[in-house]
C-alpha positions in Angstrom: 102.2 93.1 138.4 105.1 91.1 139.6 108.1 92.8 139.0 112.0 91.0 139.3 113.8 94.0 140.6 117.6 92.7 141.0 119.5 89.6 141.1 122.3 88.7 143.2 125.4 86.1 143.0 125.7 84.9 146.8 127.8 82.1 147.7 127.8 80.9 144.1 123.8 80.5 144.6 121.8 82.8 142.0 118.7 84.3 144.1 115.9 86.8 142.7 114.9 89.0 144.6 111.1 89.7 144.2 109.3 92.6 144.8 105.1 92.6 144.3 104.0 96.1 143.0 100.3 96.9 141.7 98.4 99.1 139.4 95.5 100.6 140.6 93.1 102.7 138.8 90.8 105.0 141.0 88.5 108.0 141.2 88.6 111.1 143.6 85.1 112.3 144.3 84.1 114.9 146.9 80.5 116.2 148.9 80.6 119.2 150.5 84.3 119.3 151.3 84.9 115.9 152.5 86.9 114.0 149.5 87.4 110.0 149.3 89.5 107.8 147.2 87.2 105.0 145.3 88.6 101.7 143.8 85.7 99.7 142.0 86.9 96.4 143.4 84.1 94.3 142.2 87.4 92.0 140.7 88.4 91.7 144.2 92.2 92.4 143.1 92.3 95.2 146.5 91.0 93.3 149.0 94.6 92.5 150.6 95.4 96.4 150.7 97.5 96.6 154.2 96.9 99.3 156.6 100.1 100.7 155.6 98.8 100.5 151.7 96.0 102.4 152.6 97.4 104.9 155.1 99.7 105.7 152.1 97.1 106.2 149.8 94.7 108.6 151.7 98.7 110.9 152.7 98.3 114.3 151.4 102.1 114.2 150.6 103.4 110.8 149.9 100.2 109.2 148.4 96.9 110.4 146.4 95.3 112.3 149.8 91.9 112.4 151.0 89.5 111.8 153.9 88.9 108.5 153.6 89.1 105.2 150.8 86.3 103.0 149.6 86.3 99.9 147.8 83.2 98.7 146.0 83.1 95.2 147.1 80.6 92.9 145.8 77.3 91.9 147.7 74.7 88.7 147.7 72.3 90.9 148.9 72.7 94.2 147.6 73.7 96.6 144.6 77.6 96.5 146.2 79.0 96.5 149.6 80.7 99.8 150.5 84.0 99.2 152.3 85.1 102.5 154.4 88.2 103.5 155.4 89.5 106.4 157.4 93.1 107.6 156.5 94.7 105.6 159.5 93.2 102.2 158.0 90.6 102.0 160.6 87.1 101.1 159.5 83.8 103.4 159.9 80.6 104.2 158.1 80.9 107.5 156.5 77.6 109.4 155.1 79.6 111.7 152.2 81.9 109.1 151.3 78.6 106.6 151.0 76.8 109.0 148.5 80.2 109.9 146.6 80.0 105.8 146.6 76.6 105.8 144.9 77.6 109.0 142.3 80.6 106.9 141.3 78.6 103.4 140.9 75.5 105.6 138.8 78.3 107.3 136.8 80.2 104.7 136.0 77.8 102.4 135.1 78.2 99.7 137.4 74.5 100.1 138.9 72.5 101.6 136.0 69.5 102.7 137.8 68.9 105.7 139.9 68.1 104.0 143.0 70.5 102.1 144.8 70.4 99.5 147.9 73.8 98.9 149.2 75.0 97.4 152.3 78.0 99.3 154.5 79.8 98.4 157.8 76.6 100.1 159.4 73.6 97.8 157.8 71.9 98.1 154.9 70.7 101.6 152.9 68.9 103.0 150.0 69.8 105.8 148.2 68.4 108.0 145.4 70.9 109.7 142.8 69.3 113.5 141.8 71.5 114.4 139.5 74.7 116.4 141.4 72.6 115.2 144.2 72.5 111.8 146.1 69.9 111.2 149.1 70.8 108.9 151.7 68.6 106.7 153.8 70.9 106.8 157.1 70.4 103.6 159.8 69.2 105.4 162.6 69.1 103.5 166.1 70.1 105.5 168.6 68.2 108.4 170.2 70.3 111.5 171.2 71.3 111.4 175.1 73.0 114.3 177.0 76.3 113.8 178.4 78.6 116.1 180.7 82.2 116.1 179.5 84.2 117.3 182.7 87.1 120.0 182.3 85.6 121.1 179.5 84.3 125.0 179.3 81.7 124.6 177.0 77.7 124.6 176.2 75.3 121.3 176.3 77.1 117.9 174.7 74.8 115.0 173.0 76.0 112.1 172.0 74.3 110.2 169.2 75.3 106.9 167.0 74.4 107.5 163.1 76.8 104.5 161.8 79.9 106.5 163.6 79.6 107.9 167.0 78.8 110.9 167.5 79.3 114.2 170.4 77.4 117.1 169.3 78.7 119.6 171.4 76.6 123.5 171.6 78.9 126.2 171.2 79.1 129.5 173.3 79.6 131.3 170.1 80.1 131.4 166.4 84.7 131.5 166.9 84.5 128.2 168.4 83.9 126.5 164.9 87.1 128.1 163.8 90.0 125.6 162.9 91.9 126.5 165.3 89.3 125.8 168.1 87.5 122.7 166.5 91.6 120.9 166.6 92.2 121.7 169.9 89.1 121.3 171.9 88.2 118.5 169.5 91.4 116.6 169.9 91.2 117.4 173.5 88.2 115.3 173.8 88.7 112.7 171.4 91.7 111.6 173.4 90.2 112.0 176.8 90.3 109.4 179.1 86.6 108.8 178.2 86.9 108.3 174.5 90.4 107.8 173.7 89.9 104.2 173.6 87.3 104.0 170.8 87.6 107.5 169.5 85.0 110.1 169.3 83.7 112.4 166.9 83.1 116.0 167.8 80.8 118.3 166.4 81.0 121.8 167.4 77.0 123.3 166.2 76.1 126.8 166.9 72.3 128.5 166.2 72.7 131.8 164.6 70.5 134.6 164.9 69.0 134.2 161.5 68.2 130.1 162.9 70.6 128.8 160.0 72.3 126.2 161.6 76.5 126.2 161.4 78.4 123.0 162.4 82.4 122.2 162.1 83.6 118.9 163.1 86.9 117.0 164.5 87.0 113.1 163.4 88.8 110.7 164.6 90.3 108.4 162.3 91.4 111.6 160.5 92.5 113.0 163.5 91.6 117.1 162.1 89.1 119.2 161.4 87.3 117.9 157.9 85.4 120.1 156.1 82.0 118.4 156.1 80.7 115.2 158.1 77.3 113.9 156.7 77.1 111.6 159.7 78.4 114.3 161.8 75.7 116.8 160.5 72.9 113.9 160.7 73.6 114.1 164.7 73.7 117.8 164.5 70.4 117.9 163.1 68.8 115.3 165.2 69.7 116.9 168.6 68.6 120.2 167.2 65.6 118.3 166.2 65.3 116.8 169.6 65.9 120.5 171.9 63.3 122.1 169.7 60.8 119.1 170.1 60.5 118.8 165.9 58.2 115.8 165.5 59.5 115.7 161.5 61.1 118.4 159.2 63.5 119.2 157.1 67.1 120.7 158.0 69.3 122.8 156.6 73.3 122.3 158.0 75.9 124.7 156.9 79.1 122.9 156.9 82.6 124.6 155.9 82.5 122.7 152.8 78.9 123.3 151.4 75.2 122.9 152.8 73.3 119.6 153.7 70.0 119.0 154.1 68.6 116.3 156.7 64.8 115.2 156.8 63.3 113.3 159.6 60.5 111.5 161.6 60.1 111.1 165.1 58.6 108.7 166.4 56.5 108.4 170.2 59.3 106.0 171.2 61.4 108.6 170.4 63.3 107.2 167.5 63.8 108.6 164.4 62.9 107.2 160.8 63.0 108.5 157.2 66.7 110.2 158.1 67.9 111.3 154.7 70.8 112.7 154.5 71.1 115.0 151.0 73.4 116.7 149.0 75.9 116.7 146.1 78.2 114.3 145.6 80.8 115.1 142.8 84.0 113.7 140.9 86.9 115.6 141.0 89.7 112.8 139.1 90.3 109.7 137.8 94.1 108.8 137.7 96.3 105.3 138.4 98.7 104.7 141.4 101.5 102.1 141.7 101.7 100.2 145.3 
């Protein structure tokens, strides 16, 4: 929408000042916790959103709020293109925003059918909508590899890529997954003089007596604690996989925000296929937003 906002008499010249302001329509969707802005920009009218745009958008006080935005972009090669970004305009691929993605592009009709190929920052990936649920075929390349994080008083640390990097870091005991602990030690890390660079996301994954598996996680990009991480809980449940020598399975990960499930196969090389990541994916909104 272009918009003349005032006009002004300046050395006898008339000038109009122009400003450029936009309606946007958009949906808020959440998984387990972590909640995304999505923009079906299949028009292409977003795709000169600035950093600052964006930024302002994903601002829990000045703009909609939420982990993360995604614009459905078209693709030659797939159902959409998934565009990701974190709330400080950087880009990543983000497992719980990419099956909100697929809820919003079943619910609102844009891909009609159940199962959905889309293509992200990450690669390629097919997904399944269950109803409430979506299941998520993660691009898995990495194998999980122990690290040693100096000045840093806590259990084993694995690092892992699954489409965002990845620390899983073994906690001494169930407090370290509260908020207070995850920001500090997490933010700790992620600005180390290892990591601070590129950024790091920590996950803080702790084995309780019953086996049920509890994870909380800092990520960067965000820059806090979040309440769920599906790529986050994918490593989690790899390098659990890994320590316990699971050759395939399914595992249950119980974030702040809800439960995930992530199924598996691992191969002799050591790599893993079929990663699924599963669980529900919901819509919160739908609203418009002048920029």
């Amino acid at each position: 929408m272009l918009k003349i906002v005032k006009q002004l008499y300046i050395n006898k010249i008339d000038i109009d000042y122009i400003c450029y302001t936009m309606d946007i329509a958009f949906s808020k969707y959440q998984g387990t916790g972590n909640d995304f802005i999505i923009i079906n920009n299949i028009d292409g009218s977003c795709n000169e959103l600035s950093i600052e745009q964006i930024q302002k958008l994903c601002d829990r006080k000045f703009g909609i709020g939420s982990d993360g935005l995604i614009l459905i972009n078209t693709s030659d090669t797939s159902d959409f293109f998934m565009d990701f970004f974190n709330p400080d305009g950087s880009k990543s691929f983000c497992g719980n925003g990419a099956r909100c993605a697929v809820q919003f592009v079943h619910e609102h009709k844009i891909i009609k059918n159940h199962q959905v190929y889309f293509e992200a920052i990450d690669g390629a990936h097919y997904a399944l909508v269950c109803g409430a649920d979506v299941k998520l075929e993660m691009a898995i390349e990495s194998i999980p590899a122990k690290v040693k994080l100096e000045s840093f008083n806590v259990g084993d640390v694995y690092y892992m890529d699954t489409g965002s990097p990845h620390l899983v870091v073994y906690a001494n005991d169930l407090s370290s997954l509260e908020t207070s602990s995850v920001k500090k030690i997490g933010q700790e890390i992620r600005y180390s003089d290892v990591y601070e660079a590129q950024g790091i996301n920590v996950n803080f994954i702790y084995i309780e007596d019953s086996g049920d598996i509890s994870i909380a996680t800092y990520e960067r990009g965000v820059e806090s604690e979040t309440l769920s991480c599906g790529t986050g809980a994918t490593a989690c449940a790899l390098v659990h996989a890994l320590k316990e020598e699971l050759k395939s399975g399914s595992i249950n990960m119980n974030s702040k925000g809800g439960n995930l499930k992530v199924t598996f196969e691992r191969q002799n090389t050591g790599i893993y296929t079929s990663v699924y990541l599963i669980g529900p994916a919901t819509s919160i909104y739908h609203g418009n937003i002048r920029l």
